[in-house]
C-alpha positions in Angstrom: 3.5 -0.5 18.0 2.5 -3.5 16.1 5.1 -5.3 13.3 2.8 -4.0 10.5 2.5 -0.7 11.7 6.3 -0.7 12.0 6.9 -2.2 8.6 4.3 0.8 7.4 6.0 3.3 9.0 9.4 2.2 7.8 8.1 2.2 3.7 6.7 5.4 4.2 9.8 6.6 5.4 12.2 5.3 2.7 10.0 6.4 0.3 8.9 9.6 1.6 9.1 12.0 -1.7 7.3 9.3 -3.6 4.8 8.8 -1.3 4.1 12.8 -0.8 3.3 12.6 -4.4 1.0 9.9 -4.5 -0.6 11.4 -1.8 -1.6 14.7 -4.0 -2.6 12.8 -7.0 -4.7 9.9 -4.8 -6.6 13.1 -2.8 -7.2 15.2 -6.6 -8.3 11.4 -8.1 -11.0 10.8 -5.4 -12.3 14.5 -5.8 -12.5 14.0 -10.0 -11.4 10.5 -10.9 -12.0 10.9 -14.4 -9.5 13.7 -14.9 -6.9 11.9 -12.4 -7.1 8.3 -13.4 -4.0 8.3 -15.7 -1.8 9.9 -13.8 -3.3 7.9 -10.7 -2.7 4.4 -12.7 0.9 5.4 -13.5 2.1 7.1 -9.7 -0.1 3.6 -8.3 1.7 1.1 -10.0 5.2 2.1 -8.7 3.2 2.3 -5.2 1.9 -0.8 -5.1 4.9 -2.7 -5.7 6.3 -1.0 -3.3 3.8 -2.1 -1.0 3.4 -5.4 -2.2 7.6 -5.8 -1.7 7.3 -4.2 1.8 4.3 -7.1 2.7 6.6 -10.0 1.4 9.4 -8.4 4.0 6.8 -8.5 6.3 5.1 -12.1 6.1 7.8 -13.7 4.2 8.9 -16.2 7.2 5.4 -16.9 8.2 4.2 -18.0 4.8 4.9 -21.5 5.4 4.1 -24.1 8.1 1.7 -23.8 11.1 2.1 -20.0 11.1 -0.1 -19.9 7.2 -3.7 -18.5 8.8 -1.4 -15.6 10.7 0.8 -14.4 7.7 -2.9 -14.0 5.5 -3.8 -12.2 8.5 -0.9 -9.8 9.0 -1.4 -9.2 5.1 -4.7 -8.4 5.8 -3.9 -6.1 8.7 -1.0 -4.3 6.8 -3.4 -3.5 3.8 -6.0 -2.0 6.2 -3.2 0.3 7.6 -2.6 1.3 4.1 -6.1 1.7 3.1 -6.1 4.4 6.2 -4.1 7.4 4.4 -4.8 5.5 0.4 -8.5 4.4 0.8 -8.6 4.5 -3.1 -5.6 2.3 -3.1 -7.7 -0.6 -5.0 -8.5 1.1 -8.1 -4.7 1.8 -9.1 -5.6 -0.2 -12.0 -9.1 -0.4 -12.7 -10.3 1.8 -16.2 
């Protein structure tokens, strides 16, 4: 298992119950967005900075220096691992 997927596995871990609910709310939003978004936007906020503090963990020593290109990379690669169960990650947000 890669380090992102570890670090992915680990958040969803420690924040299982709040994650569970995202999940229902993120599936009901993509079926009817309209009726979902503000409950979406509120549940997403917490989510994302959760996930945004579980990427610095991950890419925080790699920022820096010679190892720059690889940290934007693993970012990337962490994102896309989210993106698998939240593809409507992205519009926590957007009105």
């Amino acid at each position: 298992m890669r380090e992102y997927q570890k670090m992915f596995t680990l958040m969803m871990e420690q924040h299982r119950e709040l994650f569970d609910n995202f999940r229902d709310i993120h599936d009901n939003y993509a079926l009817n967005p309209a009726q979902w978004q503000k409950l979406f936007n509120e549940y997403g906020a917490e989510v994302v900075d959760i996930i945004r503090d579980y990427e610095r963990r991950l890419c925080s020593n790699m920022a820096t220096g010679k190892f720059g290109q690889f940290s934007a990379n693993l970012s990337r690669k962490f994102w896309d691992e989210v993106r698998k169960d939240f593809p409507k990650i992205d519009f926590v947000g957007v009105k």
